[in-house]
C-alpha positions in Angstrom: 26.9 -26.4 67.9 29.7 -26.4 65.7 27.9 -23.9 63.3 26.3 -21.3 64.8 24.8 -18.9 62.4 22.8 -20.6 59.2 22.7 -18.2 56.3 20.5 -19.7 53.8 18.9 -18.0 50.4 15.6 -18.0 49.6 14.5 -18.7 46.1 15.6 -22.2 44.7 16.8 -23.1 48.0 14.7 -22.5 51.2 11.3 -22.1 48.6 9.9 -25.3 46.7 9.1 -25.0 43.1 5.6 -24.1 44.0 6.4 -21.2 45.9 5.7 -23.0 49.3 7.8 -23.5 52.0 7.3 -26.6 54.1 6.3 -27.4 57.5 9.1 -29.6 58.0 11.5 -26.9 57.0 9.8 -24.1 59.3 9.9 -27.0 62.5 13.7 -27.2 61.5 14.3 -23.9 61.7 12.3 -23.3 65.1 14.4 -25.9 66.1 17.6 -24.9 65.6 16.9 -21.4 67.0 15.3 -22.7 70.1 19.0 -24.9 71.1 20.7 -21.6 70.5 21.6 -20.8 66.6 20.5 -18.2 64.6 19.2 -18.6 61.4 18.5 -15.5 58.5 17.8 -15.1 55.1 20.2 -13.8 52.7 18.3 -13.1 49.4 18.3 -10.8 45.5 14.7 -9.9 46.6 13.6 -6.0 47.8 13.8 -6.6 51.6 10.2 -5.3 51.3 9.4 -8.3 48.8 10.9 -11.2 51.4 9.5 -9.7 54.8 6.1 -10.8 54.1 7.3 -14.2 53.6 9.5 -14.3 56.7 6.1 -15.3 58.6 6.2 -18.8 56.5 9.5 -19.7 57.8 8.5 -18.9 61.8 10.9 -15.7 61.8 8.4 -12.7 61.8 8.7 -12.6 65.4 12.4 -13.1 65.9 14.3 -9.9 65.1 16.9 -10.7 62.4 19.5 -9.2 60.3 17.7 -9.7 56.7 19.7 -9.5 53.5 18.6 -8.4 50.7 19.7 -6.9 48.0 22.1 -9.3 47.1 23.4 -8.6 50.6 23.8 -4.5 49.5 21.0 -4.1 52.1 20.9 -5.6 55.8 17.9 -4.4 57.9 16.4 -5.5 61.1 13.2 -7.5 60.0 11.1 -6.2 62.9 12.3 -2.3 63.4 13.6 -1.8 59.8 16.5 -0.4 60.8 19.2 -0.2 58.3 22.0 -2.0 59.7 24.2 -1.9 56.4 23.7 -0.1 52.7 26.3 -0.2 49.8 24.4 1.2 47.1 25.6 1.3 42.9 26.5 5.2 42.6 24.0 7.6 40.3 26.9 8.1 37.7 27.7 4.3 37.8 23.4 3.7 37.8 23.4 5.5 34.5 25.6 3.9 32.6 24.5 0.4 33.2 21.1 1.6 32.4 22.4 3.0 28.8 24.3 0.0 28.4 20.9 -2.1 28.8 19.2 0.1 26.6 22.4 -0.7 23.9 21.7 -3.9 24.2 17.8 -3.9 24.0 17.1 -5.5 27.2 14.5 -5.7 29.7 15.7 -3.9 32.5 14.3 -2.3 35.9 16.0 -0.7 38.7 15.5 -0.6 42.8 16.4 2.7 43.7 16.4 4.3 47.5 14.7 3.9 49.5 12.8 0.4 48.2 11.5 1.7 45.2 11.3 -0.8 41.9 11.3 1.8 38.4 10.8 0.5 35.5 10.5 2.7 31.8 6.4 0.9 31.1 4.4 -1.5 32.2 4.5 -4.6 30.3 3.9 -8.4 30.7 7.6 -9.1 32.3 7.0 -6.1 34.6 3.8 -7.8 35.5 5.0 -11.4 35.9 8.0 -10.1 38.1 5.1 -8.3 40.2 2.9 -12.0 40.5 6.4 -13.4 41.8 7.9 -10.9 44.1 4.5 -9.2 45.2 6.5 -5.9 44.6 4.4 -3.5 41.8 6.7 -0.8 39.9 6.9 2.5 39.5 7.0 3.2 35.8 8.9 6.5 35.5 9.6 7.1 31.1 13.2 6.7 30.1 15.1 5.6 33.2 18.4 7.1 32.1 16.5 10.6 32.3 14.7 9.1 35.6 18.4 9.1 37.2 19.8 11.8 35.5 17.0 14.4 37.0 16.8 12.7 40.7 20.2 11.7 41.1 19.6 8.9 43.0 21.5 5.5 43.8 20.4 1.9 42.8 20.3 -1.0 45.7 20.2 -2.9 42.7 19.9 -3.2 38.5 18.1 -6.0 37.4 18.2 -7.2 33.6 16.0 -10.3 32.5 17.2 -12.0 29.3 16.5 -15.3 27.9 18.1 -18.2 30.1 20.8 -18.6 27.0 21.8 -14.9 27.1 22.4 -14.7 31.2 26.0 -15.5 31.0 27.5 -13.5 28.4 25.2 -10.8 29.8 26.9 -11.3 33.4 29.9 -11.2 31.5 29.5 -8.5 29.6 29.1 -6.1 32.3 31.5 -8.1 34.7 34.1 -6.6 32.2 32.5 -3.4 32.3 32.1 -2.2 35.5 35.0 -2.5 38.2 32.5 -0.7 41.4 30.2 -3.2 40.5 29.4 -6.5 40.0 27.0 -8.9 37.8 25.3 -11.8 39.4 22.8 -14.7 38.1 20.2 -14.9 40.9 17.6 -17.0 38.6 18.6 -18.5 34.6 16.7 -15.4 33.5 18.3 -12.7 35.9 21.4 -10.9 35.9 21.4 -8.7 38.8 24.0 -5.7 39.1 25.1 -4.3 42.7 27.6 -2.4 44.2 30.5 -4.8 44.5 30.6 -3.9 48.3 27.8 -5.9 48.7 27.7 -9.1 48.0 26.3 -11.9 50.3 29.9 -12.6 51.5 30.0 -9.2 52.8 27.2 -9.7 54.4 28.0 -13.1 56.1 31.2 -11.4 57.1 29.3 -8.5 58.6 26.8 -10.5 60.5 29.4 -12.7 62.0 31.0 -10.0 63.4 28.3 -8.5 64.7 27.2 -11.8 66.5 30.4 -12.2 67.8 30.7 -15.1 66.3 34.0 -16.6 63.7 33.1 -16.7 60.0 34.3 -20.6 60.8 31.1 -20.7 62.6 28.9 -19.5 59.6 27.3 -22.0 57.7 25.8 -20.6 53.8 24.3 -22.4 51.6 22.6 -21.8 48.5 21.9 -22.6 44.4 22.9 -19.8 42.4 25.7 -18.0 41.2 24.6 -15.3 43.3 25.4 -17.7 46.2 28.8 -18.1 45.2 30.2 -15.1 47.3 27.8 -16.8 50.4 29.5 -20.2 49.7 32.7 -19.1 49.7 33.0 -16.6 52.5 31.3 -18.9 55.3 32.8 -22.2 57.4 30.8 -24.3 55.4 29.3 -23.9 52.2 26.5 -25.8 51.2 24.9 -26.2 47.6 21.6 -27.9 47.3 20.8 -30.7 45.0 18.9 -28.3 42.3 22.7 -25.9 42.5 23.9 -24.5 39.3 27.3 -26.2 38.3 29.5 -23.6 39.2 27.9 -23.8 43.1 28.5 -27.1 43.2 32.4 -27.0 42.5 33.2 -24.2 44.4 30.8 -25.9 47.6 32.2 -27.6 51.0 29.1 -29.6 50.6 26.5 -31.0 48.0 23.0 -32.2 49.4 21.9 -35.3 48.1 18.4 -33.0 47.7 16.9 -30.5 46.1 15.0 -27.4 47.6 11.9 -29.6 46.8 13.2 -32.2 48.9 13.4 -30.0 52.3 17.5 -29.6 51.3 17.6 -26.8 54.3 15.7 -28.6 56.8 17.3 -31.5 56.7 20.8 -29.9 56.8 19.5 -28.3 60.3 18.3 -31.8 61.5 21.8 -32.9 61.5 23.0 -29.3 62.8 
């Protein structure tokens, strides 16, 4: 096969609008793994909040290296191992957090190992809990959270309204040089070390694989996927794609996530 290794995100692109994933997209990837590629899952979600839904797509049983985090994390999806951390430093963690809190914006944070903090409970902490199936830890004032346990973020997630998300991305893009700002969703902008990006991440798994980053085929709908699209052989941006995606992509499916835009790419694979 001219492309070995499928990296594909989850949200907007593998997932239909109704949070399903279809049978013909799970037979697809079955498929394509059983003549000899390998296919994972490079996502924004906690690794913990995607691993329950690796059973959907046929891959609970087939060790991968999932990517989460943005790609900052790579674990096996079996063993858990940690095959690959790049983590936003404590002094770095702080002052994005005081910057949100400047701003007056919702904000949470993903600290190690797999915890999601936020300062209360409230009806976005519980909506983000319905769609991730990941329930927070509310710790107070998070800036004093990270200033007494010193810990690291995975990842800093603000969620603003759709029309904010990309001065917000901005804003901190020219903030922060260790880090970087991402829109994984028109209401998220997600902050990670800049080490970790889902480019990084296709880079790392293709040389783990043994296998050229010509090889690698991304694809993807979000500016979070730019990094994905770019890095890889091919880069493919569904139907449903932001703008940006679309530009910067090798290739533009004629469909949408809702339209099996994955599965039928690895029909013709």
């Amino acid at each position: 096969m001219k492309y070995k290794l499928v990296i594909s995100d989850f949200d907007g692109t593998l997932q239909r609008d109704d949070g399903t994933v279809s049978q013909r997209t799970v037979k697809a990837i079955k498929d394509y793994i059983a003549r000899g590629g390998i296919f994972t899952v490079s996502t924004g979600r906690m690794c913990k909040s995607i691993l329950p839904r690796l059973a959907e797509l046929g891959l609970d049983k087939v060790n991968i290296p999932l990517m989460g985090y943005q790609g900052a994390r790579i674990i096996d999806n079996i063993t858990g191992e940690v095959f690959f951390e790049s983590n936003i430093s404590n002094e770095e963690s702080i002052s994005i957090v005081r910057d949100c809190k400047k701003l007056d914006i919702y904000h949470q944070i993903y600290c190690a190992p797999e915890r999601l903090i936020t300062n209360e409970y409230t009806w976005i902490s519980d909506a983000y809990y319905k769609a991730a199936g990941v329930k927070a830890e509310a710790a107070g004032d998070l800036e004093e959270f990270l200033t007494k346990t010193k810990l690291d973020c995975h990842k800093i997630l603000t969620i603003v309204k759709p029309e904010q998300s990309r001065d917000i991305m901005k804003y901190f893009a020219e903030r922060y040089s260790k880090s970087t700002a991402y829109i994984s969703h028109p209401s998220f902008v997600e902050m990670v070390n800049r080490e970790g990006s889902k480019g990084i991440a296709a880079k790392w798994a293709a040389k783990k694989f043994g296998i050229k980053i010509s090889e690698v085929l991304g694809v993807g709908d979000s500016l979070n996927d730019l990094p994905l699209i770019e890095a890889t052989g091919c880069g493919v941006a569904v139907a449903n794609a932001m703008p940006e995606l679309k530009a910067a992509a090798d290739i533009v499916s004629k469909y949408s996530n809702n339209e099996d835009a994955v599965a039928r790419l690895l029909e013709e694979l």
